[in-house]
PyMOL commands that place a pseudoatom at each C-alpha (Angstrom):
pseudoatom trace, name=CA, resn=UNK, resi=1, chain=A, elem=C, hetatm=0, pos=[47.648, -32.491, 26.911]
pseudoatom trace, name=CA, resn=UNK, resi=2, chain=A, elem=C, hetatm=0, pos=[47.351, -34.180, 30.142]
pseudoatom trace, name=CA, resn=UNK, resi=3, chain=A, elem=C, hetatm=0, pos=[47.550, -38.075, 30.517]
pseudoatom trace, name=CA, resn=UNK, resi=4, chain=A, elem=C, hetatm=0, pos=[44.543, -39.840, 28.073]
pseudoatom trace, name=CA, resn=UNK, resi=5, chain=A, elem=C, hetatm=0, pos=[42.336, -41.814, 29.923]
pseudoatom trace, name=CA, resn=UNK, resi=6, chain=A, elem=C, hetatm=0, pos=[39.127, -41.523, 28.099]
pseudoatom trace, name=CA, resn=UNK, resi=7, chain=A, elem=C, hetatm=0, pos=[39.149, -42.887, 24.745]
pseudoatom trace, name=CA, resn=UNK, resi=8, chain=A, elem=C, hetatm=0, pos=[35.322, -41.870, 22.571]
pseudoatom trace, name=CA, resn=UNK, resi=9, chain=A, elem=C, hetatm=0, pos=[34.243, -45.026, 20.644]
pseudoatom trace, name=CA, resn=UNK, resi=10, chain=A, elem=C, hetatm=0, pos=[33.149, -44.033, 17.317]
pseudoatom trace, name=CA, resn=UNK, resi=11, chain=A, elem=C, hetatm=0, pos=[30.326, -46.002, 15.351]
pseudoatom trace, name=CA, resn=UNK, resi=12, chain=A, elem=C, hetatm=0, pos=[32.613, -46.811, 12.782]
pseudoatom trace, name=CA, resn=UNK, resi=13, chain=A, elem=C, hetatm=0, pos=[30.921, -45.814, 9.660]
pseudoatom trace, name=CA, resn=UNK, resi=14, chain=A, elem=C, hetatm=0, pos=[33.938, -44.907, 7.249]
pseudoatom trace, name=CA, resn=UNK, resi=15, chain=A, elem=C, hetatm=0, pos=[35.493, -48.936, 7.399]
pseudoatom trace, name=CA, resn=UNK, resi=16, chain=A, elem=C, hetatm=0, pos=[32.840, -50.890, 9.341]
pseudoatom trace, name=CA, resn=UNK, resi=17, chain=A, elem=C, hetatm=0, pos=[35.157, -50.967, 12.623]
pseudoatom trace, name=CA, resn=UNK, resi=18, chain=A, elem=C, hetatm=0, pos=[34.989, -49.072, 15.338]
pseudoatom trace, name=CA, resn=UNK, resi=19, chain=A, elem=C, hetatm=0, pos=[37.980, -46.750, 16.245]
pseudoatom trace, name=CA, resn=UNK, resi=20, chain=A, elem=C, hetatm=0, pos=[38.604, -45.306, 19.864]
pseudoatom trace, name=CA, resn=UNK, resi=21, chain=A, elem=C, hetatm=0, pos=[39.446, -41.687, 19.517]
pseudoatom trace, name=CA, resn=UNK, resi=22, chain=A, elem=C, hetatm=0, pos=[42.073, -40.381, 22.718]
pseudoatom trace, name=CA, resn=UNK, resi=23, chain=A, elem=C, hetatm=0, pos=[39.823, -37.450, 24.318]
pseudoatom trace, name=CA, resn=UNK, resi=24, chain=A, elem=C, hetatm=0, pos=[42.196, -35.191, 26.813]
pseudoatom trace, name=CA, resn=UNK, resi=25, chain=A, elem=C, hetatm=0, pos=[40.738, -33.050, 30.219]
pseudoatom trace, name=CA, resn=UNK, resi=26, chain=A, elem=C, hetatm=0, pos=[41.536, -30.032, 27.178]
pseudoatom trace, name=CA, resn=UNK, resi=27, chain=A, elem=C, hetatm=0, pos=[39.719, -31.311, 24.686]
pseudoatom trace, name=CA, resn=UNK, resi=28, chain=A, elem=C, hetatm=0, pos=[36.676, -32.005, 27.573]
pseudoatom trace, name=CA, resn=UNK, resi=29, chain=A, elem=C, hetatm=0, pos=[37.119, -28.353, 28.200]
pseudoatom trace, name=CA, resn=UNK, resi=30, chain=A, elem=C, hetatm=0, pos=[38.136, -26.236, 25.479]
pseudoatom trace, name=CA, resn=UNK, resi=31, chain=A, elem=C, hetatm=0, pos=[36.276, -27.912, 23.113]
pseudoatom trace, name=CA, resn=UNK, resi=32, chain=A, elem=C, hetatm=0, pos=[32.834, -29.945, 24.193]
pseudoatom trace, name=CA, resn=UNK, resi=33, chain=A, elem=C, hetatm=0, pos=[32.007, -27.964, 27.286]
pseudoatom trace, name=CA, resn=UNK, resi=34, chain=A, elem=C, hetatm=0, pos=[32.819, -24.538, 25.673]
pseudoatom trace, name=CA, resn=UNK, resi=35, chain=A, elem=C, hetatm=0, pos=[30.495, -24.962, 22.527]
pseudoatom trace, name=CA, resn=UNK, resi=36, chain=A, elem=C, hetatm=0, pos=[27.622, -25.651, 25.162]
pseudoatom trace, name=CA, resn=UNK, resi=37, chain=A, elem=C, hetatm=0, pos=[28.759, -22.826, 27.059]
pseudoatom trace, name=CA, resn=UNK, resi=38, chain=A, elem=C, hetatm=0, pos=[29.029, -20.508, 23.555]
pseudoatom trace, name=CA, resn=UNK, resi=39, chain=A, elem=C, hetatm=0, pos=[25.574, -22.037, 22.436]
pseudoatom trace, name=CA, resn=UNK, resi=40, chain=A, elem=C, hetatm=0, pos=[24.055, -21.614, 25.419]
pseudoatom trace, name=CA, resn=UNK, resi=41, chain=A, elem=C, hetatm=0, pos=[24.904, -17.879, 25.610]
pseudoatom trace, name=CA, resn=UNK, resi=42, chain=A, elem=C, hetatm=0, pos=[23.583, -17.173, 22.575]
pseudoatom trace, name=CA, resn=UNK, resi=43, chain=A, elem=C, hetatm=0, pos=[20.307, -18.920, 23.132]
pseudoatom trace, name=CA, resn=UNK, resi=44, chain=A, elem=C, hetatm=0, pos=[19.658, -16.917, 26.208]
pseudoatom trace, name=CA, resn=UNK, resi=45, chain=A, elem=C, hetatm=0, pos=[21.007, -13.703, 24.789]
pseudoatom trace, name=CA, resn=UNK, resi=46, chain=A, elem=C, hetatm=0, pos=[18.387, -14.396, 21.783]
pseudoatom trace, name=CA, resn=UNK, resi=47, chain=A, elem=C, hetatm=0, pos=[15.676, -15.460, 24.053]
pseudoatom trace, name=CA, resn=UNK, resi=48, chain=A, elem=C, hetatm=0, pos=[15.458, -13.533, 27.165]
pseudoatom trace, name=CA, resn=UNK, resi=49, chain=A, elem=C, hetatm=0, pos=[11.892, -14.724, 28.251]
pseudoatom trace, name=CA, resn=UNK, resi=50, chain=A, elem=C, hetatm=0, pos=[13.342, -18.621, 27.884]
pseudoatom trace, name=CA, resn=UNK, resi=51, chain=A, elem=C, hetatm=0, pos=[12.406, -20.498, 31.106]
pseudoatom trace, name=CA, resn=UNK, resi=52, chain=A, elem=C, hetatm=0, pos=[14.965, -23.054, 29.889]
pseudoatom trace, name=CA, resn=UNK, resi=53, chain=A, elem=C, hetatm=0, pos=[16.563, -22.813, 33.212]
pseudoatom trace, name=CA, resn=UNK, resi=54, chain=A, elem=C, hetatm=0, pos=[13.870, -23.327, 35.353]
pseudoatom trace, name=CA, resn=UNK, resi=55, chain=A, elem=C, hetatm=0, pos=[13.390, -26.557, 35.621]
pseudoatom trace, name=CA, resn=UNK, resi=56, chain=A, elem=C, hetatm=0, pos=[15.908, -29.901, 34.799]
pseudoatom trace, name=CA, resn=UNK, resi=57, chain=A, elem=C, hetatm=0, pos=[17.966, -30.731, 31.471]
pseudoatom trace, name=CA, resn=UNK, resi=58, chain=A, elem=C, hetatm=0, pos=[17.021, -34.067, 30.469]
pseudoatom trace, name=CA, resn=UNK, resi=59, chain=A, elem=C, hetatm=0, pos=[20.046, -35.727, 29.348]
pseudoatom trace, name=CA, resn=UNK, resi=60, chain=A, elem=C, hetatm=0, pos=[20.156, -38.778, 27.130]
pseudoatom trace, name=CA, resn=UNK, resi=61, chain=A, elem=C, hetatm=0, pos=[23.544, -40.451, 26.044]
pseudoatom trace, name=CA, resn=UNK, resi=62, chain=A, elem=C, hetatm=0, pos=[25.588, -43.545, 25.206]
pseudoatom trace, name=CA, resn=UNK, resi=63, chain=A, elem=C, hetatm=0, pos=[26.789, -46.089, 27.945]
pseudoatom trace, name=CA, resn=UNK, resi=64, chain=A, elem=C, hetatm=0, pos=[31.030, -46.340, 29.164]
pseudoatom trace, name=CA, resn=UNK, resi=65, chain=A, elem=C, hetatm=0, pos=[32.592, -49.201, 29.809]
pseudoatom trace, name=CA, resn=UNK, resi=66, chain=A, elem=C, hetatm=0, pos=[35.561, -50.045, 31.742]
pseudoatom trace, name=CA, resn=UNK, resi=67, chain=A, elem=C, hetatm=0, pos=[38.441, -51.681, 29.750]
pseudoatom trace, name=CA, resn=UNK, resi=68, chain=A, elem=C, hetatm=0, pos=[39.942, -54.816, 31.345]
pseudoatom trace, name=CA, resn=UNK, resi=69, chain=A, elem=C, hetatm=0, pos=[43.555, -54.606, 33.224]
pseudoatom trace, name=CA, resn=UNK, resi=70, chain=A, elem=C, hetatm=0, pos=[43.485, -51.174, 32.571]
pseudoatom trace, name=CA, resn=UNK, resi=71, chain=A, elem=C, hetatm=0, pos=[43.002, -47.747, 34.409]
pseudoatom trace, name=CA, resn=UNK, resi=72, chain=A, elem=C, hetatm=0, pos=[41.371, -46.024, 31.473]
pseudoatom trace, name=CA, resn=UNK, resi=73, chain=A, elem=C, hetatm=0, pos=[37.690, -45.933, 30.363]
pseudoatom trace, name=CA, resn=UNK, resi=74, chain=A, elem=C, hetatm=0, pos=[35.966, -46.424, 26.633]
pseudoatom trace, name=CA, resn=UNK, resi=75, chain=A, elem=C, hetatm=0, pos=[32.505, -45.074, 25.494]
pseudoatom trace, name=CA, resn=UNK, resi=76, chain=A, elem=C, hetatm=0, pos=[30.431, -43.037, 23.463]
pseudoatom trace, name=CA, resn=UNK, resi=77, chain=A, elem=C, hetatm=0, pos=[31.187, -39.860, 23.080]
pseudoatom trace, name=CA, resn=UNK, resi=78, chain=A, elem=C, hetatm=0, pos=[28.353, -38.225, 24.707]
pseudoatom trace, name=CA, resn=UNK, resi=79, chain=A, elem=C, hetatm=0, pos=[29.043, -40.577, 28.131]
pseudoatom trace, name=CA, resn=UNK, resi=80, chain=A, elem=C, hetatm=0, pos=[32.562, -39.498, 28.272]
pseudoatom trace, name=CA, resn=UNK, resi=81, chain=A, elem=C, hetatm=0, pos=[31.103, -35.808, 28.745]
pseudoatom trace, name=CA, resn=UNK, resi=82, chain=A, elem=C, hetatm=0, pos=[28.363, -36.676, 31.228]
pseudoatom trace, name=CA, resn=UNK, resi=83, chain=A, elem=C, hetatm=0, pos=[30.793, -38.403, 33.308]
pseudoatom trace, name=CA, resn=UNK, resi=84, chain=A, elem=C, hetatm=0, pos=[33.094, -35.031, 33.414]
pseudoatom trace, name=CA, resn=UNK, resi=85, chain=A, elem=C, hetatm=0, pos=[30.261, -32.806, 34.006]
pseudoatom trace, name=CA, resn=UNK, resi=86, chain=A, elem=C, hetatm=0, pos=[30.796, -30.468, 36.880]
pseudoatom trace, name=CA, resn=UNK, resi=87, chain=A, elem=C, hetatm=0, pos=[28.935, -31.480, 39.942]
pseudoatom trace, name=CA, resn=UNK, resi=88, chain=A, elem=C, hetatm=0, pos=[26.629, -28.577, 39.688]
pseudoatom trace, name=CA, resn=UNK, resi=89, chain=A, elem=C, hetatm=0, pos=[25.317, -30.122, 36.591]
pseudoatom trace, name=CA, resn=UNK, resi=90, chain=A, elem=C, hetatm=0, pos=[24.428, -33.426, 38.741]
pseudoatom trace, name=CA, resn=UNK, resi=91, chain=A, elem=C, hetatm=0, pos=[21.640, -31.492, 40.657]
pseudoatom trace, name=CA, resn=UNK, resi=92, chain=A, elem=C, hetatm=0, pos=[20.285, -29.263, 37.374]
pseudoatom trace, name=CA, resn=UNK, resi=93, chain=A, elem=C, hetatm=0, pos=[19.973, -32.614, 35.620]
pseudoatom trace, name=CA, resn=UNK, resi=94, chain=A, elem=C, hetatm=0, pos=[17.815, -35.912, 35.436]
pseudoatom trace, name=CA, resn=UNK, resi=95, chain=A, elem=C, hetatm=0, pos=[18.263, -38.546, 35.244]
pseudoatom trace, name=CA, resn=UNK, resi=96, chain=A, elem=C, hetatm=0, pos=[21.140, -39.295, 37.458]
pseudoatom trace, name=CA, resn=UNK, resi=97, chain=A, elem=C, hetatm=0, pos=[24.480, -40.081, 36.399]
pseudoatom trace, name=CA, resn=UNK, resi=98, chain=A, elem=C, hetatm=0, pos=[24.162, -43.828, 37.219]
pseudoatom trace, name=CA, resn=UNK, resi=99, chain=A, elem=C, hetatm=0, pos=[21.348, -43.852, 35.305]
pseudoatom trace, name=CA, resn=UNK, resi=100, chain=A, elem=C, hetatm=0, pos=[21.857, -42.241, 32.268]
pseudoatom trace, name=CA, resn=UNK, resi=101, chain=A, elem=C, hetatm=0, pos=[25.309, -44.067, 31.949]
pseudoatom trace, name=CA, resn=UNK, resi=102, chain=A, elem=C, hetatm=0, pos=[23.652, -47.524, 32.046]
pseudoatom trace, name=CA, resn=UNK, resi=103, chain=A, elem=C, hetatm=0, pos=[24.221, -49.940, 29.144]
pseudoatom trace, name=CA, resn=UNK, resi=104, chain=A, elem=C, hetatm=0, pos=[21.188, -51.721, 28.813]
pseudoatom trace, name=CA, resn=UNK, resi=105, chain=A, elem=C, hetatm=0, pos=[19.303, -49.472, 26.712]
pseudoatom trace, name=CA, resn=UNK, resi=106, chain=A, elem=C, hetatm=0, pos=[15.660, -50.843, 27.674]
pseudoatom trace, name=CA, resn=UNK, resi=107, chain=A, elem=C, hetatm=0, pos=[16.428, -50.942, 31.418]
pseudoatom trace, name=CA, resn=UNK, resi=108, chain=A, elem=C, hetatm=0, pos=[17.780, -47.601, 30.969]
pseudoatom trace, name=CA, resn=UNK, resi=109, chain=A, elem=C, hetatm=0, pos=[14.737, -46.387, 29.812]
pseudoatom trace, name=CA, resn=UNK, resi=110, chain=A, elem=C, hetatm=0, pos=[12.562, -47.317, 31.908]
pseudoatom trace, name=CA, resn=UNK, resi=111, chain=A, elem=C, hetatm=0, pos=[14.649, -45.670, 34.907]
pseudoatom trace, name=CA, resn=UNK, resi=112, chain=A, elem=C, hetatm=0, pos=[14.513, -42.808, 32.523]
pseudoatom trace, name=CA, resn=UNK, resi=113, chain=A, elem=C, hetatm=0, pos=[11.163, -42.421, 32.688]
pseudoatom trace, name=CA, resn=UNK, resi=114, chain=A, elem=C, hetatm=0, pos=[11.018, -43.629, 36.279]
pseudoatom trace, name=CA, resn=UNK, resi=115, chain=A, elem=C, hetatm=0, pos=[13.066, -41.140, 37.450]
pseudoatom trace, name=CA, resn=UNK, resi=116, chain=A, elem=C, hetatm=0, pos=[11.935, -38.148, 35.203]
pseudoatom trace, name=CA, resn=UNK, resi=117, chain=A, elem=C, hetatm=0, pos=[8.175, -38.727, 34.937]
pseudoatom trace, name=CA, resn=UNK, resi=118, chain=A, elem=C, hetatm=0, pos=[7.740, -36.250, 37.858]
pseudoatom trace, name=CA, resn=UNK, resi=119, chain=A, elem=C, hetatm=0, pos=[10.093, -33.420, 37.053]
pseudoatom trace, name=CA, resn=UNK, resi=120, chain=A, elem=C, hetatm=0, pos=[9.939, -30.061, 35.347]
pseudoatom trace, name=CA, resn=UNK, resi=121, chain=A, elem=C, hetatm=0, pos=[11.838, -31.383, 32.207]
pseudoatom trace, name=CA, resn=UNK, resi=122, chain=A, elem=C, hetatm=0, pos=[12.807, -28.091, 30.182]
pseudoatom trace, name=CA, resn=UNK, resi=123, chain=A, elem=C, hetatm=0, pos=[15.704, -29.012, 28.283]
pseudoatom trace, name=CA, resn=UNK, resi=124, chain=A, elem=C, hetatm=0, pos=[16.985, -32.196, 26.574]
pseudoatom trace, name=CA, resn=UNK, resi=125, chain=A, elem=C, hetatm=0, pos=[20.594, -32.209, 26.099]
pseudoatom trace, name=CA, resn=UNK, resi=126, chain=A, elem=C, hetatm=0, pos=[22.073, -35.378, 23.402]
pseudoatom trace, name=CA, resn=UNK, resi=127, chain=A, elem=C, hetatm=0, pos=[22.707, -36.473, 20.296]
pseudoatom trace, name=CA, resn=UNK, resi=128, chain=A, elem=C, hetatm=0, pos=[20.185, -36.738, 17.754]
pseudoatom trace, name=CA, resn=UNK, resi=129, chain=A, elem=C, hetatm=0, pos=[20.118, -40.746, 17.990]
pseudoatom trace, name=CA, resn=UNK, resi=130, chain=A, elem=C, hetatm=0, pos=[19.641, -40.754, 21.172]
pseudoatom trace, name=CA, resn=UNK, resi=131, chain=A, elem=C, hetatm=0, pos=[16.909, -38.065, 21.067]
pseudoatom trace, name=CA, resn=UNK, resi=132, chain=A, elem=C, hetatm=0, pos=[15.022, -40.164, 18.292]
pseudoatom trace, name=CA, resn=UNK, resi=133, chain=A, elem=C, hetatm=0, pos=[15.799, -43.441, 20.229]
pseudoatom trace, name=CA, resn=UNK, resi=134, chain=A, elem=C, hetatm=0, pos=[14.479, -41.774, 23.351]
pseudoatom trace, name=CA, resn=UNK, resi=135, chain=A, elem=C, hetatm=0, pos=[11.250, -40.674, 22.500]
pseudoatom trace, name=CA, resn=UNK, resi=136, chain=A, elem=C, hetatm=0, pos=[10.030, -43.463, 20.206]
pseudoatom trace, name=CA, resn=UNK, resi=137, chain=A, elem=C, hetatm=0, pos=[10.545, -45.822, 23.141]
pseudoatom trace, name=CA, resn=UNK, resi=138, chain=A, elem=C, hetatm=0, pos=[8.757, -43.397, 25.706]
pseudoatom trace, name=CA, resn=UNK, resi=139, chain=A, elem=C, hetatm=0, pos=[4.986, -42.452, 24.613]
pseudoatom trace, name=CA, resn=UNK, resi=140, chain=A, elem=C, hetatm=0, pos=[4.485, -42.055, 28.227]
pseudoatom trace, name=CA, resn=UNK, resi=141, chain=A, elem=C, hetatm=0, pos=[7.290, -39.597, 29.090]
pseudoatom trace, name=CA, resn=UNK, resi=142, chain=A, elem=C, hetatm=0, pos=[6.099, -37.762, 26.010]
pseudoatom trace, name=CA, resn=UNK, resi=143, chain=A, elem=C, hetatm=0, pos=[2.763, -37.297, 27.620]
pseudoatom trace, name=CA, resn=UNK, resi=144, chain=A, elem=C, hetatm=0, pos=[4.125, -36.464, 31.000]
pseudoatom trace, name=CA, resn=UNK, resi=145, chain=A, elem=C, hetatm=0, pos=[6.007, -33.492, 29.157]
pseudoatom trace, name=CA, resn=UNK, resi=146, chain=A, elem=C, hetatm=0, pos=[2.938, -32.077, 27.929]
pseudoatom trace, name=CA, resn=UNK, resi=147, chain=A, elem=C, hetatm=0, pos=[2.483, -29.923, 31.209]
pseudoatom trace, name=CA, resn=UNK, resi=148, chain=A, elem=C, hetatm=0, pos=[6.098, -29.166, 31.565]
pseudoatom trace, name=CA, resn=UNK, resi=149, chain=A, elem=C, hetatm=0, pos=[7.002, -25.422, 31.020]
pseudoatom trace, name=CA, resn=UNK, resi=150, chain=A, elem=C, hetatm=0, pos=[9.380, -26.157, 27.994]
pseudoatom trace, name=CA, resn=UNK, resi=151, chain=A, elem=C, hetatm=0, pos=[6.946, -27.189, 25.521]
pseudoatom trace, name=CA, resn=UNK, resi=152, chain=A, elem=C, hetatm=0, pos=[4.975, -24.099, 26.632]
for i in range(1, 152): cmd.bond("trace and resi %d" % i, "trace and resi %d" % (i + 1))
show_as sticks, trace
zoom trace
């Protein structure tokens, strides 16, 4: 594999500590961005009348962090993808990069729903925490999706 300079942070559940897993530009591609790719094929081969793609992906995720003295970067998981995506996926997407990359989770939120509140939300791409987390916080993006053609 190329050079490692993303390492995913797990939550440490096994032995209470947190481990930092080496993720490769490989393992970004072969593995994480090809099971979207797969599951996304399927979904639209199984669903040709999905207007999944007509609007944005709302994408929720974990913050990264830069470690000290060092030119490689830390995180959850599901930031270490959104800060590989391709650049197309920048402009299909809210909220931006920046913003769904921020650490402080209740700041983050409400640029969330700052910067979504007005968009065609058709999609949510994350991990079930973060879905959960998401929502619970945000009554008032859940209203604002009422409208929006995914729900429909």
């Amino acid at each position: 594999p190329t050079k490692i300079k993303w390492f995913a942070k797990s939550s440490g559940t096994t032995t209470s500590k947190s481990k930092f897993i080496p993720v490769s530009d490989e393992a970004l591609k072969n593995c994480h961005y090809k099971a979207v790719k797969d599951m996304l094929c399927l979904y639209v081969t199984n669903n040709k009348d999905s207007k999944m793609f007509s609007g944005k992906n709302l994408r929720l995720g974990g913050s990264s962090a830069v470690y000290e003295n060092k030119d490689t970067y830390f995180g959850d998981l599901s930031a270490i993808i959104i800060e590989n995506l391709p650049l197309w996926a920048e402009y299909s997407s809210a909220p931006k990069q920046k913003t769904a990359l921020m650490s402080d989770w209740e700041t983050k939120m409400d640029k969330i729903i700052e910067e979504t509140i007005d968009k065609d939300i058709t999609n949510i791409y994350a991990t079930t925490p973060y879905k959960i987390g998401y929502f619970i916080f945000s009554e008032s993006l859940i209203t604002s999706f009422a409208n929006s053609s995914w729900v429909q």
